[in-house]
N, C-alpha and C positions, 0 to 999 in steps of 0.2 A: 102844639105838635104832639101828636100820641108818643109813647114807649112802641118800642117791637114786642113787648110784652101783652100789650092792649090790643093792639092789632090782631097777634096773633089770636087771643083769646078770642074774637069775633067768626072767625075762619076753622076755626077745630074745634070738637067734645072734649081731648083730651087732657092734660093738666099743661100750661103753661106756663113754666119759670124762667125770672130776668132776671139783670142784676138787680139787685136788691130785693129780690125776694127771698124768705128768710129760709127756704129750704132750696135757693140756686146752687151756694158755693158745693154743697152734696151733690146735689145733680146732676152736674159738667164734668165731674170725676170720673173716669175711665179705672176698668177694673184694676187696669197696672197704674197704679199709683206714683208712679215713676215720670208718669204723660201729666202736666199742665197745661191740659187744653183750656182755651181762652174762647170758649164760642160765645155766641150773644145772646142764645138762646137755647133753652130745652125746650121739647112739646114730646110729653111720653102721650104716643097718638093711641089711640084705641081699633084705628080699622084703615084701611087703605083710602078709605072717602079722608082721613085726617092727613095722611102722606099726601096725597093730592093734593089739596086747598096749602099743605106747607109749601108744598114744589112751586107749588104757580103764586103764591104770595114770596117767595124767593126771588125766582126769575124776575119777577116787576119792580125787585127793589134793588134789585142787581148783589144777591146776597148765595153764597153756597150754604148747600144741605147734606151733613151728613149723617148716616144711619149707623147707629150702635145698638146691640142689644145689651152687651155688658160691658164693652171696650178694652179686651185682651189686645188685640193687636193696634192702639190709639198709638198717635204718632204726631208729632205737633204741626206737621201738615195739616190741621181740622181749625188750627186756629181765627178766629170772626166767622165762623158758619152757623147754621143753626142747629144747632143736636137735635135728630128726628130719635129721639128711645122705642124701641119694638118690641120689650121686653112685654108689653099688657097680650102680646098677637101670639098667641100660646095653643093654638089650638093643634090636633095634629087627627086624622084619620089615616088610619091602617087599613088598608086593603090586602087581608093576608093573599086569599085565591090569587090575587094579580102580582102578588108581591110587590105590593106598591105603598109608601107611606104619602101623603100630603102633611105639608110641615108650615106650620107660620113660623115667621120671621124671627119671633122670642123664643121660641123651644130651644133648652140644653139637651143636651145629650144624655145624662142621664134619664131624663123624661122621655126621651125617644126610645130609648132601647128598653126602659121597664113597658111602656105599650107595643112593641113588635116582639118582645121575648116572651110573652105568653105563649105565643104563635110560633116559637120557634126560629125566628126570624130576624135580620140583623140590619143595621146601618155599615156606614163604617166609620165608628169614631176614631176620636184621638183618645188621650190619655184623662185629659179631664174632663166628670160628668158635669162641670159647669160653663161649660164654652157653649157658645151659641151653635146649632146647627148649620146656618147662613151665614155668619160669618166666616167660621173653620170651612164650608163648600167652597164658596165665594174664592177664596185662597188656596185652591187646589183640597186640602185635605189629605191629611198625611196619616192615615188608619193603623190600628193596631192591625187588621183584617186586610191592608193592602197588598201585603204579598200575593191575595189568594185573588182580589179581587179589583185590585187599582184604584187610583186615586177617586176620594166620594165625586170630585167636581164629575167627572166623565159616568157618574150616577144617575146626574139628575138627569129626567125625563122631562120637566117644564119649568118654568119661573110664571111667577104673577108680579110684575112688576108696577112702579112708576115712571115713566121716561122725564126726559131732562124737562119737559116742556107743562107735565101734570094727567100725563093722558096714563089711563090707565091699560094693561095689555098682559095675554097670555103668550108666553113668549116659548115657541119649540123650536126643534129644527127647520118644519118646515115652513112656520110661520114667520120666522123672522130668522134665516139661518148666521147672522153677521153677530147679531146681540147675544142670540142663543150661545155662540162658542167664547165672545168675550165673555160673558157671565160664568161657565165653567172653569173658572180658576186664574180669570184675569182681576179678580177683585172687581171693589163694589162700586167702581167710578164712571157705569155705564148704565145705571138703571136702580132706582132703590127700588129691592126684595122684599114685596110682605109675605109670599109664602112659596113653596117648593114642591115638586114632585118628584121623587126620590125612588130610585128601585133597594128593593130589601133582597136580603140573599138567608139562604138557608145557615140555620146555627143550634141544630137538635142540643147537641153537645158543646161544651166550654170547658176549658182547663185553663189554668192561668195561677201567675204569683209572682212573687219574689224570692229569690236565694240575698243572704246578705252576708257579707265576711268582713276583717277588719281591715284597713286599708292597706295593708301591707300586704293582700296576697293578692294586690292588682294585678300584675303580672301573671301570677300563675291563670286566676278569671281570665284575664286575657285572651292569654294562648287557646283555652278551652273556648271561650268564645268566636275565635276565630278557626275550630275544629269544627265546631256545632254549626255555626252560619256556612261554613265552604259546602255542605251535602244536605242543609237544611230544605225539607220539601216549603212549597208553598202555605203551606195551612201552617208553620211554625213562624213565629213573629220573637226574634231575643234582641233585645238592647243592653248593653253595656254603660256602668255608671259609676264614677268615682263622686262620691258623697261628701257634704259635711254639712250634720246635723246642728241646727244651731241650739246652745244652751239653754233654752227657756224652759220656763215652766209646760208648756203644753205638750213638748216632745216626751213622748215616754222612758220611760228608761226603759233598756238599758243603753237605748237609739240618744242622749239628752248631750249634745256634744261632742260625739262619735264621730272619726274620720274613718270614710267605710267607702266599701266595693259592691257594688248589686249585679245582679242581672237579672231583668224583668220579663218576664215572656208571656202568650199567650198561643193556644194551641187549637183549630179547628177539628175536635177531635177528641174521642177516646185519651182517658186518665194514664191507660196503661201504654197507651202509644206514643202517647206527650213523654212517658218516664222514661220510655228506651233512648227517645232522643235526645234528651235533658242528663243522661245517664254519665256523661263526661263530666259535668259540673258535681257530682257528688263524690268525685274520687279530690276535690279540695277538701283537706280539711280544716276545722276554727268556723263552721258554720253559727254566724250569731242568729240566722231566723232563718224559716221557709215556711211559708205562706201558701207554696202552690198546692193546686186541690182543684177538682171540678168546681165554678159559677156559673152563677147565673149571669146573663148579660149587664145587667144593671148593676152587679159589683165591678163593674172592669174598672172603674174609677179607683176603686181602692187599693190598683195594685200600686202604683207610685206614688200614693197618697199627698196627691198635688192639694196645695193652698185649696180650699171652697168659701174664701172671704179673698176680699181686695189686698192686694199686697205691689207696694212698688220695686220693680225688678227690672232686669234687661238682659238678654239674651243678643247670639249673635250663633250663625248658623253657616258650617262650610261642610260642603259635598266633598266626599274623599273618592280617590279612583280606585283606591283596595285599601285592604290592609295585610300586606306583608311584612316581613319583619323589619323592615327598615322603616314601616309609618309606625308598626308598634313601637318601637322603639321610640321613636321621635318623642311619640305621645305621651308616653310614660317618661320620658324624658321633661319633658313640657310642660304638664299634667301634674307631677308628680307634689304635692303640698298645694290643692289646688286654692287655697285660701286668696284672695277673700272675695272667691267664686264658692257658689254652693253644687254645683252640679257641674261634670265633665262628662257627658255623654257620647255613647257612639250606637247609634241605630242600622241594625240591618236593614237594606230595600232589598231591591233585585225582586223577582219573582213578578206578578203583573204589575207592577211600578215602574219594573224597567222595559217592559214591552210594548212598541208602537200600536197603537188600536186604528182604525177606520172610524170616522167621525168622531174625534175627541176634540177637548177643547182645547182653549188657550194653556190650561196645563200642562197637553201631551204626557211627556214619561220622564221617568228620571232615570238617566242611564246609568248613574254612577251605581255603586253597591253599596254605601256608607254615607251616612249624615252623622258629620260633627257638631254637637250643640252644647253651647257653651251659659251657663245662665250664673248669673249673680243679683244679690239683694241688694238693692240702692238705696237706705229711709233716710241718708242725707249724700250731698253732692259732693262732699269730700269720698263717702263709699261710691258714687256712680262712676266719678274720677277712676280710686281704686281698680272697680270693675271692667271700666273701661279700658285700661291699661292693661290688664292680667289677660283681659280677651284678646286684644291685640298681640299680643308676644305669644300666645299658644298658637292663635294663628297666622304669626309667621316661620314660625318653628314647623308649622307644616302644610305652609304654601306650596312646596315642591309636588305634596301630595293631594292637592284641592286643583278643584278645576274653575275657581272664580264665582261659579255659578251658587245659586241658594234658594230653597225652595221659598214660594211668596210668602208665607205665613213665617218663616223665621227673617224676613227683615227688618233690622233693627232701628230704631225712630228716625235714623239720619241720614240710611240707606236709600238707596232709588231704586224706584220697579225696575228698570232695567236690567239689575242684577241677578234679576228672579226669572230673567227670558231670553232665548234665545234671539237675535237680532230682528229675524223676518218676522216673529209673532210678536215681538215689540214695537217693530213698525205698522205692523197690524192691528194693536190695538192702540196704536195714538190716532190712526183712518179714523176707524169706528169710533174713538173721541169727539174727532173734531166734524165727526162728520153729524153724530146724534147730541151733542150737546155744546155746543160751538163757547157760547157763554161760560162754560164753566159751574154749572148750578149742581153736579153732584160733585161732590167731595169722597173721595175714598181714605183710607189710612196711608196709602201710595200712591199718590196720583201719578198715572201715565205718562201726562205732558211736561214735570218734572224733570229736567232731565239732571 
């Protein structure tokens, strides 16, 4: 009797790891290292002819497939599937005229926005240049740029897919309108993505940075933050962020251990316009850094100077209905020594994230004004415990001010898509589950029919 190692290798160009092959335990690894996925197999495919021949040697052996480029959002739902890696599918063409980018399946975001910023031209990422483009769309996409511009899923212009069954397919509105709208931000459990067509938006200009203080002038940051976001225009993006730096060696000083207060912004827009509006936050004083300045697109990554190596963490994510003085309060109440969490975040939406659109996807809008996000370092399971616990009691300390809901990409490994939708579009996309993949053979990090 062959390995599914041997097998596969018959069926694909790309590299095939099994157990026992001495570079598998590396390979099944998810970038959050937090995720012990157990799949049975990796195949890092080279082209969509390789996602194919995986799909359809799946299905005949009655085996799930799931697709990672790097595995930020991994979740032990993947476990006995077969790892499809897309990380080799890296190609991306810009079409400035059309403002249009085509993206494979492995492009990060910092690679996307150095080839459309020459052009002037933008995506809409997140905070890190190492997240895959497909996977962060796939999950709605939560933009530094979305105030101005809404969520990337309701972006894209096409999918090149593989269906449940190995058939390959361009998939748009009018071509397939059922897959098309699950695709945009119902996650990946309906079709593996080898590449994307993406509209790009104007971005002549960039401003962007961080303020930083010591953690003791939370409260005043606060207030000022909730001054700034109440008249802030669309093209102003500020997050809110109670810190602690951990003591290692890599952290700089004077940041090496530091409990601290940020607020990170980006601005569509003239230097001196971004200042009038940011002008509140410098009547703090004890400023220990500011960073903000005109960039270029391809530095946006370094405003929150997120991890760009594998780290195990876990996060947990609640929609607020405001912030008036009674959720500040709470928060900072709640919040307050946020150990042994590294990050107490509160992000502004509103703006085109909180607006209904005419043919959007399964993502729609986020009505709320506020994302709380909650993150902590897990390197053993007595910390993920810890973690787990400290997130729980922040957020029920401000359950009164959450509305249950939470966008897809902050669901945490044990969470259920459900959480992340509202009820008819969650019944909607279990339809188009069962109706395109009956068997089960794509695997997402949430799957659907989970309940």
């Amino acid at each position: 009797m062959t390995s599914i190692g041997t097998d596969l290798r018959r069926v694909v160009r790309g590299r095939v790891l099994a157990p026992g092959d001495d570079a598998f335990e590396t390979a099944r690894l998810p970038w959050n290292r937090a995720i012990d996925q157990q799949v049975r197999a990796v195949v890092e495919i080279e082209d969509a002819a390789d996602a194919a021949a995986v799909i359809r040697y799946a299905k005949l052996h009655g085996v799930g497939v799931t697709a990672q480029a790097g595995g930020h959002g991994a979740s032990s739902h993947l476990d006995g599937t077969i790892l499809v890696r897309t990380g080799r599918l890296r190609g991306i063409d810009v079409r400035p005229e059309q403002r249009i980018a085509q993206v494979e399946a492995g492009v990060q975001w910092g690679d996307l926005l150095l080839a459309t910023g020459k052009h002037g031209l933008t995506g809409l990422p997140g905070s890190s240049p190492v997240v895959s483009v497909t996977g962060y769309t796939l999950g709605g996409g939560m933009s530094w740029f979305g105030r101005r511009y809404g969520l990337a899923a309701n972006a894209v212009r096409a999918f090149d897919v593989v269906d449940a069954d190995g058939a390959r397919a361009h998939v748009t509105a009018e071509s397939d309108p059922d897959l098309f709208w699950a695709l945009r931000g119902g996650g990946g459990d309906f079709a593996l993505v080898t590449s994307m067509e993406v509209d790009l938006h104007p971005a002549p200009v960039l401003y962007g940075g961080r303020l930083l203080w010591p953690a003791d002038r939370a409260p005043q940051v606060l207030d000022a933050f909730r001054e700034v976001t109440a008249t802030a225009p669309d093209e102003l993006t500020v997050w809110f962020t109670m810190l602690r730096f951990p003591p290692l060696p890599h952290v700089p000083e004077p940041l090496r251990g530091l409990a601290a207060v940020a607020i990170d912004t980006t601005y569509l827009g003239a230097d001196d316009e971004a200042r009038a509006l940011l002008q509140r936050f410098e009547t703090i004083p004890g400023t220990i850094l500011d960073t903000r300045a005109p960039m270029a697109l391809d530095a946006l990554g370094g405003i929150c100077a997120e991890p760009t190596q594998p780290v195990p963490g876990m996060q947990r994510g609640d929609l607020l209905v405001g912030l008036d003085d009674d959720v500040a309060a709470d928060l900072l109440a709640a919040a307050g020594g946020i150990a042994p969490l590294a990050a107490v975040q509160v992000r502004h939406l509103g703006g085109a994230l909180s607006r209904p659109t005419p043919g959007s996807g399964a993502c729609g809008h986020l009505a709320e004004p506020y994302l709380l996000g909650l993150l902590g370092p897990v390197p053993t399971p007595e910390a993920a415990q810890a973690v787990r616990e400290r997130q729980a009691e922040i957020s029920r300390a401000l359950m009164a001010h959450t509305t249950g809901r939470k966008p897809y990409t902050y669901l945490g490994g044990g969470e259920k898509t459900a959480a992340a939708f509202p009820r008819d579009v969650m019944s909607r996309l279990r339809d188009i589950k069962r109706r395109r993949d009956p068997a089960g053979v794509i695997r997402s990090n949430h799957p659907v029919l989970i309940s």
